[in-house]
N, C-alpha and C positions, 0 to 999 in steps of 0.2 A: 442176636448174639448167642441165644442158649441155643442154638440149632450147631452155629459156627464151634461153639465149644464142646459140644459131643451130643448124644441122641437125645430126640426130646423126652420131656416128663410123661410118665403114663397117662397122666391126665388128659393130655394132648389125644391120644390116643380112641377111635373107638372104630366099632366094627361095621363097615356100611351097610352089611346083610342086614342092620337092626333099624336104619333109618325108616323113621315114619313121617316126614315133615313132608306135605304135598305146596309148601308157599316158599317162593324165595326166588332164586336166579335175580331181582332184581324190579319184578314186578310184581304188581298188587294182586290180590288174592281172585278180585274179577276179571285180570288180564289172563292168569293162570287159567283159571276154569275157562275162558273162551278157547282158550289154546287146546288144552285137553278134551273139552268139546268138540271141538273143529276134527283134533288126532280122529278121535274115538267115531265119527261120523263119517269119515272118508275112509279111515282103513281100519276101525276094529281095535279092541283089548289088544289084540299081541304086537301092534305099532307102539306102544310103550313099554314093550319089551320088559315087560314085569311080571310073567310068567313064574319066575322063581322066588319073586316075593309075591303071595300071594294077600298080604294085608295092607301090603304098601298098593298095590294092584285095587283092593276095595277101597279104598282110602280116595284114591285119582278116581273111581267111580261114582264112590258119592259125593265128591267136589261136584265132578259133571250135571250130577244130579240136580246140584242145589238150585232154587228154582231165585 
């Protein structure tokens, strides 16, 4: 309803250039890291197109890492 009645609250609000969370879509944090694994083995860093964020980019690396 507060969407239907006019724009949302700033709070609502943030800027995705800032995001750092590497867990979520719906799977556990070791389904994640195999998936990013698997990326980063068959085609390389720039397959997760995180080029422009560069911390979010180390972040998905040391997930891969983790042993």
């Amino acid at each position: 309803m507060t969407l239907i009645e006019g724009p949302p609250p700033p709070d609502w609000m943030f800027d995705p250039g800032t995001l750092r969370y590497v867990e979520g879509c719906g799977l556990a944090r070791d389904q994640v890291r195999a998936v990013v694994t698997q990326i980063l083995a068959q085609a390389g860093p720039d397959a997760l197109c995180l080029s422009d964020k560069p911390e979010l980019l180390a972040l998905f690396m040391a997930l891969a890492a983790e042993a």
